[in-house]
N, C-alpha and C positions, 0 to 999 in steps of 0.2 A: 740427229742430236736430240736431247731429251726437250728444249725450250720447243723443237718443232710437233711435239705430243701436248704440248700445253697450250699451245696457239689451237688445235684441234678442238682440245676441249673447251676451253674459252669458247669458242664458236662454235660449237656445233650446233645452239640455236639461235644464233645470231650471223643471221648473212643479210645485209641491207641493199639495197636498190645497184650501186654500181662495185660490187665483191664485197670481199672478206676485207677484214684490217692486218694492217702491216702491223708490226709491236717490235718497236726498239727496244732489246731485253737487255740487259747487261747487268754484272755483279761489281757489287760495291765492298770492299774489304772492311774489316773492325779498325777503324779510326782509333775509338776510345772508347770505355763502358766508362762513366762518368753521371758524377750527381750534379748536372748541368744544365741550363732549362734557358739560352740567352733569347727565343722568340717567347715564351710565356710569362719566363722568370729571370727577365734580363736584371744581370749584376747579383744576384742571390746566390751564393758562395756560401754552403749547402743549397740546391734546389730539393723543393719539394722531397721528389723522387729523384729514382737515377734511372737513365737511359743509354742505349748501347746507339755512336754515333759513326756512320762515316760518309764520306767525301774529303772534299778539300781539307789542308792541316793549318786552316786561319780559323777554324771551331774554336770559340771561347766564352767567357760568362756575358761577356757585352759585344752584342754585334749590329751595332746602330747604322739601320737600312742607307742614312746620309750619308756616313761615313765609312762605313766596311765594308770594301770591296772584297768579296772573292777569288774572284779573278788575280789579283795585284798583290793580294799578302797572302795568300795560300803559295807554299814552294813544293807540295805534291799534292796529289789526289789518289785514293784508295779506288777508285773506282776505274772500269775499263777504259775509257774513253777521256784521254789526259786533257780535253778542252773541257771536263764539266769536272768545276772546282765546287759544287754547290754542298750544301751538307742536307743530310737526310737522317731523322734518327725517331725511336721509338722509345716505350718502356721496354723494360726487361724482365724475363718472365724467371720465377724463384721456386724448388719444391720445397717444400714443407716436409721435416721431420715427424716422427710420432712425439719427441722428446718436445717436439716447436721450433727448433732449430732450422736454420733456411741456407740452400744450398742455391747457386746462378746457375742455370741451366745452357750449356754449353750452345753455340749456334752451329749449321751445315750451313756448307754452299748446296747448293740445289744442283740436282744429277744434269751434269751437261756443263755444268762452267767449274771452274777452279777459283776460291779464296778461302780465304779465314773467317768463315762464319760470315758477318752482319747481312746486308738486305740484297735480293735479286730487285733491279730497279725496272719499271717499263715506262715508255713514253707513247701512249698511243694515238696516231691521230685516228679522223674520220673513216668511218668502212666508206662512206662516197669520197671515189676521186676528186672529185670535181670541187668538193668542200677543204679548202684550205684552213688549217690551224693556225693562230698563231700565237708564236712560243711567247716563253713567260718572260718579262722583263729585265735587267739590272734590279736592282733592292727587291722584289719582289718575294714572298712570302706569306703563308698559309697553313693551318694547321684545321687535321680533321678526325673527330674523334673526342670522346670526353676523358680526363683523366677521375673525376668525378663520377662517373656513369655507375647505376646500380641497377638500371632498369634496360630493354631494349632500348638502342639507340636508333637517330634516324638516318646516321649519315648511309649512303649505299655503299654493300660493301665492306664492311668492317665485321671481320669474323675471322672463322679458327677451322683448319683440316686437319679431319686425324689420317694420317698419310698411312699409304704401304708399304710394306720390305722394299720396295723396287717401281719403278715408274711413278704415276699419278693417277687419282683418281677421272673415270669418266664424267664426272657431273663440270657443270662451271664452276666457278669462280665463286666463294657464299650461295651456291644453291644447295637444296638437300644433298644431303647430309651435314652437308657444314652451319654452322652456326654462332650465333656472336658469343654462347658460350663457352666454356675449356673443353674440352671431351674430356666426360663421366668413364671412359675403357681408357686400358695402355696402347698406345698406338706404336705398331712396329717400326714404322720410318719415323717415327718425330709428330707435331705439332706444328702445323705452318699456319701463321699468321698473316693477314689479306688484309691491305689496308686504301683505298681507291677515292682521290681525289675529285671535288666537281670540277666540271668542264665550262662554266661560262663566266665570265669575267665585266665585272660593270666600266671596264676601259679605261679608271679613273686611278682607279685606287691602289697602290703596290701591296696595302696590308689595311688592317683595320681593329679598332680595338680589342676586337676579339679572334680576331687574324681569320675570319671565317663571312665576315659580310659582304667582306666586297667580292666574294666567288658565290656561287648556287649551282645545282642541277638546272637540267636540260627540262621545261617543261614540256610531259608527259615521257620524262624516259625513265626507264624502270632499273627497279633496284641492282639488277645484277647484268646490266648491259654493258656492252664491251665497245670502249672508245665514246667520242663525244654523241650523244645522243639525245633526241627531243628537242625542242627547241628552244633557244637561249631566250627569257624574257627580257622584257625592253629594258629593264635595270640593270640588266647583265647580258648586254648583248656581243659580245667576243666570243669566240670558241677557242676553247685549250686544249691542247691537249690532253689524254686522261692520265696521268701520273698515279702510278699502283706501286706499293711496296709488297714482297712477298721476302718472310721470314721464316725460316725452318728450326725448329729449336729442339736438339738433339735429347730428346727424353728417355731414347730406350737404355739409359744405364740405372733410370728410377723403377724399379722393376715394381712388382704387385705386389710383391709381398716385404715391401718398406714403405706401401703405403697405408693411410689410416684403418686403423682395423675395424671400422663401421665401411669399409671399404669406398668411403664419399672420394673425391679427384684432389690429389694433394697442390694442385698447380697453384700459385697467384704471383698477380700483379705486381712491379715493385710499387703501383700504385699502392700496397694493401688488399686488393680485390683479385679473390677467389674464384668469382662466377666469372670473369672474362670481358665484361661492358667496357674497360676503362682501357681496354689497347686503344691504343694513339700516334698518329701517326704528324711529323712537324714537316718541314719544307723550307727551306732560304733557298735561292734560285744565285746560281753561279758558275755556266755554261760563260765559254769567253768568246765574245765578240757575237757573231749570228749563228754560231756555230747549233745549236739546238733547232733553228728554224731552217736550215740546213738540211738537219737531219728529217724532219718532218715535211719539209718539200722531197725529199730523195725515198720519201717510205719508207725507210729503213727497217727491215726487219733483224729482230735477232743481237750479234753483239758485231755483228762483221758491217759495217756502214762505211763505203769506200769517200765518202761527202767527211768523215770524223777522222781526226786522229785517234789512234790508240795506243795502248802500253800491252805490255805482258801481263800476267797476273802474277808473277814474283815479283815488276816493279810494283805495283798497286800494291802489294801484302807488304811490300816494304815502309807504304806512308803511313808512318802510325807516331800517335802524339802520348806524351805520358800522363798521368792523370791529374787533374787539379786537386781532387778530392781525393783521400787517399781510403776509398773501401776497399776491403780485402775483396779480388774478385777470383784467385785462380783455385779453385776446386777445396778452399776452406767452408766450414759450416761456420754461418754466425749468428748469433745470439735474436737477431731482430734487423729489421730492416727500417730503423730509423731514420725519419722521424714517422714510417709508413705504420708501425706498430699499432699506435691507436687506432688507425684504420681499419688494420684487418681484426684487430678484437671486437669493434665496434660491429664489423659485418660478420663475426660470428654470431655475436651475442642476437642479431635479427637473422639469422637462417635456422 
């Protein structure tokens, strides 16, 4: 299977003291493409941007950590695994006409699993057996990534592969060749997007004003390490799991020659952002009962975890919610990508 060539690559320079890491991999189906934002821009009906969402079908503009279960008001999940009602979602990526006109760029599932486009999700724990993870709480919640971003970023991990006709790249994960910018060529397979949570947790906190302080990296683990790595500082001393989203975003129908005739990369953000800084990745945690720490005591590789329930993936393709915000999203050009507009004129006018 094709996720067993990506486990490869991910590792091929990272084998730590007791093996290699297991990686719970499974796909999550298109929820909803929605200008919706309820962990940054709870109750804001327009958000900012828009972003392509799935998991559980209780996704809405307000989902207050006290009060909104998961688990209890989600009636399916687009994802493999029918105990994780949690939602996961990103920005979404837009070509650029010559005229300026902006087309949604359709999503792939990733070779080896079956859905409708949105995100291949991983749960990874520890490469040491002996190091127990543990999973992420009720209410809990996190996001990582800037929607603002113009410059490198520091989160690890956040970046962009220009894929092949067929398989995957040998490097890891954001190592060369890949980069936090768009790729500047047409890339035959697509555009996949790499987006990789921290792993240590200060114990206390489910979220935090900026939904990013109460988790941190491992100190001394490095940017592009696979699974929890380094050591957790004493303000964040729990270990999590490493939570990766990987998004394939189907480009090869924007050929070369519909793009700009100074031949620059026509891709952007629907944050507005052209160069690529501002992918983002969010997080609400909605696995039922211990079902996740389950899975991470059992090692689970892959999407087969005899410790989970599962679905098919025609049921999963089937949970999908209709739109609050009514963008034209299936295969129309439109005008601008409002309210992102003054953004990206803004980031012309400085490139």
């Amino acid at each position: 299977m094709q996720w067993k060539s990506i486990v490869i690559a991910l590792l091929v320079h990272h084998v730590f003291g007791q093996g290699t890491a297991p990686m719970l991999r499974f796909s999550c189906s298109q929820l909803v493409v929605d200008r919706l934002d309820p962990l940054v821009n709870p109750g804001v009906v327009p958000s900012p941007h828009i972003h392509q969402i799935v998991g559980g079908d209780s996704f809405k503009p307000t989902m207050e950590r006290e009060t909104h279960n998961l688990v209890t008001a989600s009636t399916c999940t687009s994802c493999t695994f029918s105990e994780d009602f949690s939602n996961y979602w990103t920005a979404v990526l837009y070509f650029r006409a010559r005229n300026g006109t902006f087309k949604r760029v359709p999503q792939l599932a990733e070779e080896g699993l079956k859905a409708n486009g949105g995100i291949t999700v991983y749960y990874i724990p520890s490469t040491n057996s002996n190091l127990t993870v543990t999973a992420f709480k009720p209410g809990f919640r996190m996001l990582v990534g800037d929607a603002s971003l113009q410059s490198p970023g520091t989160a690890h991990k956040v970046c962009h592969r220009c894929m092949p006709q067929s398989g995957d790249n040998s490097n890891i994960n954001c190592g060369a060749p890949d980069a936090q910018t768009l790729p500047t060529t047409t890339c035959v397979g697509g555009i996949r997007s790499i987006i990789t949570f921290p792993t240590c947790w200060d114990g206390k906190n489910l979220d935090s004003p900026d939904h990013e302080s109460h988790v941190a990296y491992g100190t001394g683990s490095k940017a592009n390490d696979v699974g929890p790595t380094g050591t957790c500082p004493a303000s964040h001393p729990v270990v999590l799991p490493q939570l990766m989203y990987e998004v394939l975003w189907d480009t090869r129908s924007f050929t070369k020659d519909l793009w700009p005739e100074d031949g620059s990369q026509p891709f952007v953000w629907s944050t507005g952002d052209r160069k690529g800084y501002s992918q983002h990745g969010d997080y609400v945690f909605g696995w039922k009962d211990d079902s996740l720490q389950r899975a991470m005591d059992a090692r689970c590789t892959g999407d087969n975890c005899t410790v989970l329930k599962s679905q098919t993936s025609d049921e999963a393709m089937k949970c999908t919610k209709a739109q609050t915000v009514g963008d034209d999203l299936d295969g129309s050009w439109v005008q601008n990508l409002q309210p992102q507009l003054r953004y990206y004129s803004h980031f012309e006018s400085m490139s």
